[in-house]
DRENFI-521973 format. One line per 8 residues: number of its first residue (from 1); their letters; for each residue x, y, z of N, C-alpha, C, O. Coordinates in steps of 0.001 Angstrom, whole numbers, always signed. Atoms other than C-alpha are relative to their C-alpha. Example, Ala and Ser with C-alpha at 12.3 -4.5 7.8 and 13.67 -1.06 7.14 Angstrom:
BEGIN
1 = as = +890 -1190 +0 +12300 -4500 +7800 +900 +1200 +0 +1936 +1181 +665; -820 -1190 -60 +13670 -1060 +7140 -770 +1090 +730 -261 +2198 +899 $
//
This chain:
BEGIN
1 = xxxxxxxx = -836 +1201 +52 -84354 +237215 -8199 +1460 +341 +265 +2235 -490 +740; -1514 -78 +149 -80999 +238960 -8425 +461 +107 +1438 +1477 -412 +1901; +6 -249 -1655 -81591 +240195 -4574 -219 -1332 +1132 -93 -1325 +2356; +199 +1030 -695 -82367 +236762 -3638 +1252 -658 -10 +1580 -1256 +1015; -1237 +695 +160 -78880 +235415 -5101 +1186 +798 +327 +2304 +314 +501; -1224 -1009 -852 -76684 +238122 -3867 -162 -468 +1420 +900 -705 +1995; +253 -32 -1445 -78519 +237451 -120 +918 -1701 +242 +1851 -1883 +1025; -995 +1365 -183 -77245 +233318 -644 +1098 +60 +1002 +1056 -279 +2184 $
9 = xxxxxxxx = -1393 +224 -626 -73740 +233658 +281 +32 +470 +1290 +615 -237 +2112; +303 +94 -1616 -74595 +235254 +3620 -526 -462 +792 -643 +28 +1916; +305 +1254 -808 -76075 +232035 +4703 +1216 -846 +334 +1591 -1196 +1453; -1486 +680 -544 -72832 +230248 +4410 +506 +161 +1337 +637 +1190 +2001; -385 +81 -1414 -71634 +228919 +7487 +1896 +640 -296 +2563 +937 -1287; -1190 -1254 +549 -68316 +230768 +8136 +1053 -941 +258 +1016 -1704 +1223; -1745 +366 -276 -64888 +229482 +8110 +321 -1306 +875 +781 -778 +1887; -238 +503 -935 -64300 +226612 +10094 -899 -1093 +927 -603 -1807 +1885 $
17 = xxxxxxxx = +1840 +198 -586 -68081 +225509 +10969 +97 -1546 -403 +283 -1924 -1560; +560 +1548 -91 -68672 +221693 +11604 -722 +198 -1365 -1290 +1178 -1848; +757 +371 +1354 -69953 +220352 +8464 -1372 -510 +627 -1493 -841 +1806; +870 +799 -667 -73349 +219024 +8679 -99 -1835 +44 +68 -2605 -901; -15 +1611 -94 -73795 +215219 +10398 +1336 +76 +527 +1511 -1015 +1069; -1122 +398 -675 -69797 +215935 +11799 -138 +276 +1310 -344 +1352 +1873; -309 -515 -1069 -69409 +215012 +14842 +1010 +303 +815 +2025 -171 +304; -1011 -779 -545 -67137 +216625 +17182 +481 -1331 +1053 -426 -2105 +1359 $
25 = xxxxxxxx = -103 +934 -1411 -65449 +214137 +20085 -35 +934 +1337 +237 +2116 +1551; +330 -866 -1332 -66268 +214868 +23537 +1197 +63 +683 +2136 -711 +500; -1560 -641 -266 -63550 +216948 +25669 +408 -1163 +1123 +1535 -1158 +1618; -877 +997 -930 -63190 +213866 +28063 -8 -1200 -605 -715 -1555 -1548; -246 +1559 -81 -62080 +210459 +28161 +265 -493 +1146 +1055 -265 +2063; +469 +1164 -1716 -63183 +208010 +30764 +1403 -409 -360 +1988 -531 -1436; -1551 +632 -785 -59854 +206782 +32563 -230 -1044 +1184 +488 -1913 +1678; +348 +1157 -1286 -61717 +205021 +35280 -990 -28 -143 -1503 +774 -923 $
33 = xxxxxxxx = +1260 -262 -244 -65003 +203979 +36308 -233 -1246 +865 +680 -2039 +1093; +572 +1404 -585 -67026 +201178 +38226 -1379 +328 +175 -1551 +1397 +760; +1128 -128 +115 -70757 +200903 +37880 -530 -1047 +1248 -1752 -1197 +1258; +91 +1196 -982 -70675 +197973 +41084 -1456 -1086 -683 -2644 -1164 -372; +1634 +782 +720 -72998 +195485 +38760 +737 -1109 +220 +113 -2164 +99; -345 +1581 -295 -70376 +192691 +39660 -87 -1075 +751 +229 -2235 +490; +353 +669 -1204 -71412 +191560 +42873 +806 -256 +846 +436 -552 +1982; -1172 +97 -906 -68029 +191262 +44249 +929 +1558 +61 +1037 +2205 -981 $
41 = xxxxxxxx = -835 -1015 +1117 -65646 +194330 +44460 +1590 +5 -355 +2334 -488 +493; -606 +411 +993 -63110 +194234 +42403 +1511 +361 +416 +1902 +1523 +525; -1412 -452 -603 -59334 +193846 +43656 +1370 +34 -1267 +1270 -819 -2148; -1299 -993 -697 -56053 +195355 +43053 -1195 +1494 +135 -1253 +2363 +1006; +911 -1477 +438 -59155 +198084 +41248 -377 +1114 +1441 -534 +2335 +1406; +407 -1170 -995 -60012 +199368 +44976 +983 -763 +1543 +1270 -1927 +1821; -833 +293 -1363 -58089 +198838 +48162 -904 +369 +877 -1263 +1546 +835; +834 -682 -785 -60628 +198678 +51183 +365 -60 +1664 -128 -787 +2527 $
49 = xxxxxxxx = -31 -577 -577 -59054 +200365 +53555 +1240 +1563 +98 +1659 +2114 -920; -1277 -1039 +185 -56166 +203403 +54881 +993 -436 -460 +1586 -1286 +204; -1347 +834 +479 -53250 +202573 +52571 +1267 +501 +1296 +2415 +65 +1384; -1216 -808 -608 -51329 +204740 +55220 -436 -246 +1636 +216 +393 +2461; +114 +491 -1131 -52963 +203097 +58481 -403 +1254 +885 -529 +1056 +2093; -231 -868 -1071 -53357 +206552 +59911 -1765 +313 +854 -2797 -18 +270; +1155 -369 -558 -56293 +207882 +62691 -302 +1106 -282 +320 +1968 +338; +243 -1479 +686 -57438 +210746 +61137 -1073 +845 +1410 -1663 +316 +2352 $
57 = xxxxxxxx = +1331 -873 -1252 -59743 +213780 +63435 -116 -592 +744 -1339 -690 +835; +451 +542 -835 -59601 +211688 +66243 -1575 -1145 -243 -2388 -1658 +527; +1027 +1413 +691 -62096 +209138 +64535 -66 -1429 +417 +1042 -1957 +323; -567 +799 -823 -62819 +205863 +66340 -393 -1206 -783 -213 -2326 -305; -45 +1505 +755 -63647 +203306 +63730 +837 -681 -262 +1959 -315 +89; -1173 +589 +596 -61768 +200809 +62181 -418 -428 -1558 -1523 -891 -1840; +458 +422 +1993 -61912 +200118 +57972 +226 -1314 +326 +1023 -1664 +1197; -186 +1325 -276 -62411 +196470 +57669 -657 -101 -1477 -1639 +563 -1810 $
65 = xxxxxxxx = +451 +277 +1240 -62781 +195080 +54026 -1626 -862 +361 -2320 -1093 -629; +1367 +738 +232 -66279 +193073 +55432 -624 +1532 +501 -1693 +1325 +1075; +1014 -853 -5 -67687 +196473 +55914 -846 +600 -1357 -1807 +1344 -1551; +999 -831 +1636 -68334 +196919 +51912 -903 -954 -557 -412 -2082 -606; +886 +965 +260 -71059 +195077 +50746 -244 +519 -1966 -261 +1644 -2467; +611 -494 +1269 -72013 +195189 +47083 -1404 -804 -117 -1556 -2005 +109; +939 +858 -80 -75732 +194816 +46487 -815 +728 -1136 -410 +1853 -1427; +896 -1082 +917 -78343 +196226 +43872 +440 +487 -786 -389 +1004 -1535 $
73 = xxxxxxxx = -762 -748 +704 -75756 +197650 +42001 +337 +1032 +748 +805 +1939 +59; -836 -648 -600 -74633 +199586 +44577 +1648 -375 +960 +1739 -1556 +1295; -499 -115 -860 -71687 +199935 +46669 -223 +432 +1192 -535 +1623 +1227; +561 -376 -1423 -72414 +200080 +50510 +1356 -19 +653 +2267 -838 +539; -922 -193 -1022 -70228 +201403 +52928 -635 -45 +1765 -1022 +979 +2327; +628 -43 -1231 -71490 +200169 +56523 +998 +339 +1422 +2172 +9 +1591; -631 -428 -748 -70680 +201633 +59539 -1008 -1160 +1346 -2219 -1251 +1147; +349 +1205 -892 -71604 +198716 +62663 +565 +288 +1292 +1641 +865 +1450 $
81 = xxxxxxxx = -1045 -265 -1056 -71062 +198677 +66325 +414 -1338 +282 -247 -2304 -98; -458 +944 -317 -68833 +196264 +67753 +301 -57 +1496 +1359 +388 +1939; +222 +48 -1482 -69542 +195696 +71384 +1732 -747 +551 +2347 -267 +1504; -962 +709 -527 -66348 +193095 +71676 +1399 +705 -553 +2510 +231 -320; -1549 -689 +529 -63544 +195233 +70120 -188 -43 -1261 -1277 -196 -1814; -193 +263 +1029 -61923 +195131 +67035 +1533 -474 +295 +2123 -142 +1323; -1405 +252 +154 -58416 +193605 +66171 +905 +17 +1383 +2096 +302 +1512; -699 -221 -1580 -57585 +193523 +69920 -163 +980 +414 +24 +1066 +1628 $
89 = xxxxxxxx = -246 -928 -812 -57964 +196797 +70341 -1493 +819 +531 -2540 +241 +234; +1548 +105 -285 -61107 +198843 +71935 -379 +952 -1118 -413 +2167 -922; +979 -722 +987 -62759 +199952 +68623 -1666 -324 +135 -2030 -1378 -385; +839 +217 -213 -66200 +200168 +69573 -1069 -274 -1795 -2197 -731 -1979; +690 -38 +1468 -67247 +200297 +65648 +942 -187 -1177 +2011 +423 -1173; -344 +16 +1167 -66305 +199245 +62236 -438 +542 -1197 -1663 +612 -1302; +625 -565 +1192 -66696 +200763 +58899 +887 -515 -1263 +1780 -1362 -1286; -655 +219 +897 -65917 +201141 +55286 +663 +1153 -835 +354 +2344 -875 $
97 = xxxxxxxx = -1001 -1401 +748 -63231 +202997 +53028 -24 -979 -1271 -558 -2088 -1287; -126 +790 +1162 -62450 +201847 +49527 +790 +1939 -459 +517 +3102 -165; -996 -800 +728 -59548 +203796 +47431 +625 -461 -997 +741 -1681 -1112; -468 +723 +1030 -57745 +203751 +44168 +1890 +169 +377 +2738 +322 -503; -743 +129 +70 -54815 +203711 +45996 +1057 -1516 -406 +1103 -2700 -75; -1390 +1014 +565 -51818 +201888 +44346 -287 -1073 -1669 +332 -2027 -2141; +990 +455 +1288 -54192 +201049 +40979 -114 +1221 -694 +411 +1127 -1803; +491 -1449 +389 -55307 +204887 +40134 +436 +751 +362 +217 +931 +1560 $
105 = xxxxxxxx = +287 -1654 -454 -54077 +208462 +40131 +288 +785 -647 +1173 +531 -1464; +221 -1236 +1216 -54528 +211664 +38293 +462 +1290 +517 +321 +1944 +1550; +181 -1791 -489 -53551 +214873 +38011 -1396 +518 -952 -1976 +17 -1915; +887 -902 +1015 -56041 +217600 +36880 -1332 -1603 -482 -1188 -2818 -350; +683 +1173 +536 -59234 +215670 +35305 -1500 +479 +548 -1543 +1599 +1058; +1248 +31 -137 -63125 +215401 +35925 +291 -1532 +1164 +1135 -2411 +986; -61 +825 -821 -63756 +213146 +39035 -1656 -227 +637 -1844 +470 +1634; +1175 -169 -337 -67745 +212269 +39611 -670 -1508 +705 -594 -2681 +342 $
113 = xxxxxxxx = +564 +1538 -1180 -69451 +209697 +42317 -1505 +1031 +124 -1852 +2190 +348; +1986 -57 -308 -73478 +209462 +42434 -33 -780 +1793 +661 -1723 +2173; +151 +387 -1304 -74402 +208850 +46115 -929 +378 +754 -1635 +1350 +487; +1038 -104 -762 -76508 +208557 +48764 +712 +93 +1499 +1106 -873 +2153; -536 +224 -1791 -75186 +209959 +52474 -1102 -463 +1135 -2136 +183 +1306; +600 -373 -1351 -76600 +208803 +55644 +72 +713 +1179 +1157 +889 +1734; +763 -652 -1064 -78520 +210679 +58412 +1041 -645 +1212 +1488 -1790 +1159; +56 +910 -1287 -77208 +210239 +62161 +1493 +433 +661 +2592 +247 +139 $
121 = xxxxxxxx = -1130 -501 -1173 -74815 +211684 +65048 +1138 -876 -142 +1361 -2083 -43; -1691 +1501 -103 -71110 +210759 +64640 -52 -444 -1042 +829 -1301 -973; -674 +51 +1171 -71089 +210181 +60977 +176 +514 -1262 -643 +1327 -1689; -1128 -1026 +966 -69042 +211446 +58225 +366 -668 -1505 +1434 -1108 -1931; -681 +614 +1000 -69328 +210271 +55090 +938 +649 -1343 +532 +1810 -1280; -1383 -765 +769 -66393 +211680 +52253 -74 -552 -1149 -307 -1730 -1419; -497 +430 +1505 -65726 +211751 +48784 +1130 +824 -123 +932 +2035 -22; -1071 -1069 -161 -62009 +213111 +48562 +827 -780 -1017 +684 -1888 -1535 $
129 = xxxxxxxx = -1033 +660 +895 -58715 +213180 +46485 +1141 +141 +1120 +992 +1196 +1735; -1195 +253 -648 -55515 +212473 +48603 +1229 -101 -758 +1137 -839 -1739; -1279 +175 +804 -51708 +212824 +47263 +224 -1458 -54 -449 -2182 +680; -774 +1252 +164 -49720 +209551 +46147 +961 +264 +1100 +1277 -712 +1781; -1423 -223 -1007 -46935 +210929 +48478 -50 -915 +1215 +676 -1825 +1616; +172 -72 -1395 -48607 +210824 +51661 -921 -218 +417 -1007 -786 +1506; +1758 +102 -580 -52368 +210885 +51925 +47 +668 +522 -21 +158 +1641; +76 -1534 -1247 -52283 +214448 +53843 -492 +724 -806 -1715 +749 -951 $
137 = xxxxxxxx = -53 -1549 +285 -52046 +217349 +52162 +1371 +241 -1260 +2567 -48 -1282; +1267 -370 +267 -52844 +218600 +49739 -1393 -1106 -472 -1190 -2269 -819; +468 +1139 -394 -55903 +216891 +49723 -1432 +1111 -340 -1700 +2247 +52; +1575 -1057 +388 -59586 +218120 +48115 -1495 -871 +4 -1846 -1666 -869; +1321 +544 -202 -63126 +217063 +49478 -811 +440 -1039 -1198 +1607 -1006; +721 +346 +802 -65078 +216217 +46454 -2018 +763 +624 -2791 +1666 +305; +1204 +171 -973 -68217 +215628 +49076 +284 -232 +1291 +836 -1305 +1536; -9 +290 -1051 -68182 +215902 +52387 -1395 +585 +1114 -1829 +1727 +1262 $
145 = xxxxxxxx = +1301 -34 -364 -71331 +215149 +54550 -72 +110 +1241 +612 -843 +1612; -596 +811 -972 -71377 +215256 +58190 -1905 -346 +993 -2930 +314 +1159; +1820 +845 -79 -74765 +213110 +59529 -584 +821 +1319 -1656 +358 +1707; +926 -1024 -708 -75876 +215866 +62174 -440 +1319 -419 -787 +2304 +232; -46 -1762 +391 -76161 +218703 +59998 -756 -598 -1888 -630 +67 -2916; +383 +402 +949 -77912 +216533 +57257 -1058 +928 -1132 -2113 +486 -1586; +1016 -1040 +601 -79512 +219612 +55279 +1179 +383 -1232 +734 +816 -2295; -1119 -857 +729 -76140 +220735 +53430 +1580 -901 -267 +2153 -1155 +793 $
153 = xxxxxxxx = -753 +604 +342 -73249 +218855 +51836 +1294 +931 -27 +829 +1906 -618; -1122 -499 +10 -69348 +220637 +52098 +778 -382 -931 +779 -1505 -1435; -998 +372 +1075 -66693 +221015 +49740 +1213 +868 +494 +1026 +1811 +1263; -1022 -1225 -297 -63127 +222744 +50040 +1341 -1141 -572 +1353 -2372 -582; -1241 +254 -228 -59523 +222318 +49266 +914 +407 +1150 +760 +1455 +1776; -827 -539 -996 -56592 +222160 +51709 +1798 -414 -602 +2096 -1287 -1418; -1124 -59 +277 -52911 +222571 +51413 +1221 +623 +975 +984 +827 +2165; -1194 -76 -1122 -49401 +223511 +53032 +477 -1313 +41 +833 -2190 -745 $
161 = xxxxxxxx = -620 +1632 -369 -48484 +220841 +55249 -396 +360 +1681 -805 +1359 +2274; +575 +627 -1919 -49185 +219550 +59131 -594 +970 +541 -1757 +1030 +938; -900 -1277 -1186 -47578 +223039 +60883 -1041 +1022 -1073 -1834 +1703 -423; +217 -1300 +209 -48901 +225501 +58411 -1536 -117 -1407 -1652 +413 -2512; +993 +639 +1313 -52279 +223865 +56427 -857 +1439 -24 -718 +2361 +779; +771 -1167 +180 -54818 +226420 +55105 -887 -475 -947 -257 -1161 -1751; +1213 -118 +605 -58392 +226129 +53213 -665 +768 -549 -766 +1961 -265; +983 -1123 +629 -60556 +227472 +51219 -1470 -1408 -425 -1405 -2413 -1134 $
169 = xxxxxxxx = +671 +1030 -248 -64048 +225710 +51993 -1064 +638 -422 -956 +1839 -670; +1736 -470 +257 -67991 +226207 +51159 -865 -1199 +296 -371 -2290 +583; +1049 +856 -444 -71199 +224369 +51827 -1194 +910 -1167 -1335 +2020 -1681; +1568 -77 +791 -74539 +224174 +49911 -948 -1025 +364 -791 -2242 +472; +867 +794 -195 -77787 +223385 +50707 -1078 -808 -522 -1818 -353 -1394; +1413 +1081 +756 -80410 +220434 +49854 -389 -540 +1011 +231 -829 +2034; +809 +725 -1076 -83117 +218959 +51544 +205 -1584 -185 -233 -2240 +761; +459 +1079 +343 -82922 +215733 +50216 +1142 -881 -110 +934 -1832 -863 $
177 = xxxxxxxx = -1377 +174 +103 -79203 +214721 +50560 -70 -1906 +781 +745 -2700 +311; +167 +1565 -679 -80039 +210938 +52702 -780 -331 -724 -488 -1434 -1187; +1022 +501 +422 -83119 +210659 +51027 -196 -905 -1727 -792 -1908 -2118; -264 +96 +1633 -82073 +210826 +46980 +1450 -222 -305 +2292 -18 +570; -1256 -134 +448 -79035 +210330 +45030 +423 +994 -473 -250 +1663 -1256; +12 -1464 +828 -77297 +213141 +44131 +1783 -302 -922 +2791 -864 -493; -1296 -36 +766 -74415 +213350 +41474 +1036 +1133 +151 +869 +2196 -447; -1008 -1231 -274 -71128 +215460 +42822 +1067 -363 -1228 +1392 -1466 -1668 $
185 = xxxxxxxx = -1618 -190 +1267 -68055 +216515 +39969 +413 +814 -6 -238 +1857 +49; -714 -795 -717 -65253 +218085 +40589 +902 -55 -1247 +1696 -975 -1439; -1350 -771 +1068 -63170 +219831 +37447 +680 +488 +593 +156 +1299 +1357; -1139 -189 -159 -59570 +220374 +38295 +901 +167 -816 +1491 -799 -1299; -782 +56 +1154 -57578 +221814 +35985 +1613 +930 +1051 +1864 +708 +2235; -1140 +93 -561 -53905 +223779 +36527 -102 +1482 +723 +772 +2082 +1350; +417 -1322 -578 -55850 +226992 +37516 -1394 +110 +1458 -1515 +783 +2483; +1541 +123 -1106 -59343 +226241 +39603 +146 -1754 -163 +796 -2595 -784 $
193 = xxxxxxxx = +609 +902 -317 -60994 +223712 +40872 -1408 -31 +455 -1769 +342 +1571; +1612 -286 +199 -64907 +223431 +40064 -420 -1492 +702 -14 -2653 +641; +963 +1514 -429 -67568 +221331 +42040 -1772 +665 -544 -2252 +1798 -553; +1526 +174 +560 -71373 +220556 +40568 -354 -792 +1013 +474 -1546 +1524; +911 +629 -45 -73998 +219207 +42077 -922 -829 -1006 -997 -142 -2025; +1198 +347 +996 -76576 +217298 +39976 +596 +924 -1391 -466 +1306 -1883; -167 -470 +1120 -74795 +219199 +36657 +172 +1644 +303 +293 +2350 -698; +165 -1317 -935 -74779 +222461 +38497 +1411 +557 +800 +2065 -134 +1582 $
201 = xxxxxxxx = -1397 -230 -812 -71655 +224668 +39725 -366 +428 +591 -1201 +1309 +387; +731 -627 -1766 -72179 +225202 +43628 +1380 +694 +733 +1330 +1530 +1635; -1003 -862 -806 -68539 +226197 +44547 +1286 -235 -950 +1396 -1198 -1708; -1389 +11 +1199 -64796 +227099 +42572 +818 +341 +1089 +186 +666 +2094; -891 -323 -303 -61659 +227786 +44069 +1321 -141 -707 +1745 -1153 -1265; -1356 -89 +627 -58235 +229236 +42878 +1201 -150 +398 +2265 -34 -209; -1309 -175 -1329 -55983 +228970 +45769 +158 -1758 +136 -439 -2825 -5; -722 +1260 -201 -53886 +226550 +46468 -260 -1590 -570 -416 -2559 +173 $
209 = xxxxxxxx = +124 +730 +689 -54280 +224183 +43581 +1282 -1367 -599 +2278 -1462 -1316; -1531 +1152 +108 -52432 +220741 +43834 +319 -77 -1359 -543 +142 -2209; -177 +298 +1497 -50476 +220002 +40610 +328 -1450 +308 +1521 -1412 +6; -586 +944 -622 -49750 +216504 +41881 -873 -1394 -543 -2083 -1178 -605; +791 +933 -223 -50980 +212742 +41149 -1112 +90 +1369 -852 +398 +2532; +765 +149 -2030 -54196 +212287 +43921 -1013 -1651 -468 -1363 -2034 -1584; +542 +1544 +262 -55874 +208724 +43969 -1603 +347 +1086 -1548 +785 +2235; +1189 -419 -796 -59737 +209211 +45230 +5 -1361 +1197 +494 -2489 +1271 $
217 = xxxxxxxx = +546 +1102 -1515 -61131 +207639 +48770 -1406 +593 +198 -1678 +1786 +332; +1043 +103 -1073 -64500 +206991 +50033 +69 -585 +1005 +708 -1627 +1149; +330 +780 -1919 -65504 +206284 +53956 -1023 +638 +150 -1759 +1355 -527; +1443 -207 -362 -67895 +206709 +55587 +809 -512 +2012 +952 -1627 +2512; -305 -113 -1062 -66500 +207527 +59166 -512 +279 +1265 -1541 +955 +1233; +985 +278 -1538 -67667 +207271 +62870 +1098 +784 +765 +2327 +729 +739; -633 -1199 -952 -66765 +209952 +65230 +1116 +952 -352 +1614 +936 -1477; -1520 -804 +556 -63730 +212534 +65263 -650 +1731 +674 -1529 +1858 +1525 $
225 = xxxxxxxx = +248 -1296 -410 -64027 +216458 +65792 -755 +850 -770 -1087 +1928 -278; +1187 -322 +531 -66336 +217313 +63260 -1568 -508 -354 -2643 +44 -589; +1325 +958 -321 -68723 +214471 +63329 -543 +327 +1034 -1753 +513 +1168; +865 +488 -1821 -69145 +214432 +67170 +146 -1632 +566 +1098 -2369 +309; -65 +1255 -162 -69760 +211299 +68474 -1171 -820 +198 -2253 -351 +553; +1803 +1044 +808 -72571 +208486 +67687 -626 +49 +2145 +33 -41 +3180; +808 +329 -921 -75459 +208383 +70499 -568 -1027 -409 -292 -1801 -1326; +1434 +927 +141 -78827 +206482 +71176 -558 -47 -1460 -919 -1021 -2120 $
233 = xxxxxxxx = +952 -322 +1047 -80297 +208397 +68277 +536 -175 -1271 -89 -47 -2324; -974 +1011 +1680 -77134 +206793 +65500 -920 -665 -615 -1648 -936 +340; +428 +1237 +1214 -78850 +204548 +62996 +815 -703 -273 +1315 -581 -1391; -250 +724 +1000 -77075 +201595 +63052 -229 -1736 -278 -948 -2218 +597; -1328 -773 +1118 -75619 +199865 +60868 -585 +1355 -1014 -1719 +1685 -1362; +275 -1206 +1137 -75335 +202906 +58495 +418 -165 -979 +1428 -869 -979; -480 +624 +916 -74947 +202657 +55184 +311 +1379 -833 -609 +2185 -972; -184 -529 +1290 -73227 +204826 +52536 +662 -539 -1142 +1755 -1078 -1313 $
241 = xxxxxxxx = +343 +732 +1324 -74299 +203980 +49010 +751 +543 -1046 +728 +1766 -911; -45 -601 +1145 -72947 +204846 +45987 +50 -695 -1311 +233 -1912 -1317; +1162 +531 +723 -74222 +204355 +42704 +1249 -371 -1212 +1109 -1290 -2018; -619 +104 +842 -71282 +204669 +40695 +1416 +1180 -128 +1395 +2200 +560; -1307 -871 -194 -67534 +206464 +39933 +454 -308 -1346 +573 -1367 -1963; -708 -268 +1319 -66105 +207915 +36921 +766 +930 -249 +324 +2076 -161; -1027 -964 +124 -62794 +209559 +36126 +711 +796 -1214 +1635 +147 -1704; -442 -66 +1577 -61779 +211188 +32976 +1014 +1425 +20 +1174 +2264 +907 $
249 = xxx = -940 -980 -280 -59288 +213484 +32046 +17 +631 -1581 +15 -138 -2543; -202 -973 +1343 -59052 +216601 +28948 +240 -1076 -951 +769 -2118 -566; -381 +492 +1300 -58787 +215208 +25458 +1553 +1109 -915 +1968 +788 -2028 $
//
């Protein structure tokens, strides 16, 4: 008995130890989100198109707020051709962008979109963060898909400026990237910058880490110099889906 009550006290939890039944709060707090269950989407909350008007990669669409559809509880981003122009000018195709510019932006933080890219020559769909400044640079692809190479999803940061930009990029592969939804999140703190897949870390980088407000953008883009450019064998309209967006930042 005496060996049993001497052993006691080295069960004691030690110093500091959650009581039992306390719980702890979790290290984030949602700052944003949209689950698209409203049927409309939701304005000043997303701006749908370039707040900064610019043609990015030689890209030949045009953002047009009737390219986002909300349906199912998703958000759709369609990409359409337009045989008669656009806006006067010869845009053979329209698409969609949606951003939290001039509503949302963060430094540092957890940043995660569930999605579904589509398949198909010539398009490019993006999950990225862009500065408040400028929309350039620096500037970090979340997700980036491009629809002829549909086996493997890209990630990277970039930084500098115009004259002297520089990257640090990776890719990972899945078969199932058009087919399923997959959940991308991207931790940014004042040292790295971590991306997951599905709960999963697939790529980090330490270099050139913005310290800066960045306001996220999706598109879903038609042509340019890494897409290519849409043929016969395009699918369209094309649609990229996503299921949902949530932003949170350290406690």
């Amino acid at each position: 008995m005496l060996s049993l009550l001497i052993a006691l006290p080295l069960l004691a939890q030690p110093k500091g130890a959650a009581r039992t039944g306390e719980v702890k709060p979790p290290p984030w707090e949602l700052m944003f989100s949209d689950e698209f269950e409203a049927g409309t989407l939701e304005f000043p909350k997303w701006s749908p198109h370039d707040p900064w008007g610019k043609e990015r990669n030689f890209e030949v669409q045009a953002y047009t707020p009737e390219s986002i559809e909300l349906r199912d509880g998703f958000a759709r981003l369609l990409a359409r051709v337009v045989n008669a122009g656009y806006d006067g000018k010869k845009r053979e195709y329209t698409s969609g962008m949606m951003t939290t510019f001039g509503s949302f932006a963060q430094t540092y933080g957890r940043f995660e979109v569930r999605c579904r890219f589509p398949a198909g020559q010539g398009l490019q769909p993006k999950v990225w963060l862009l500065p408040v400044p400028n929309g350039e640079i620096p500037a970090i692809n979340i997700a980036d898909f491009v629809g002829r190479d549909p086996g493997r999803v890209m990630f990277g940061n970039l930084w500098g400026d115009t004259k002297t930009e520089r990257s640090y990029q990776g890719a990972w592969p899945l078969p199932d990237l058009t087919t399923e939804f997959h959940t991308y999140t991207l931790d940014w703190d004042e040292a790295k910058i971590v991306w997951q897949i599905d709960g999963k870390e697939r790529f980090r980088s330490t270099s050139g880490i913005p310290h800066q407000p960045m306001y996220l953008a999706m598109s879903l883009a038609v042509g340019g110099e890494t897409a290519k450019w849409p043929d016969s064998t395009t699918p369209f309209p094309a649609s990229f889906d996503i299921d949902y967006v949530r932003i949170y930042k350290k406690r």
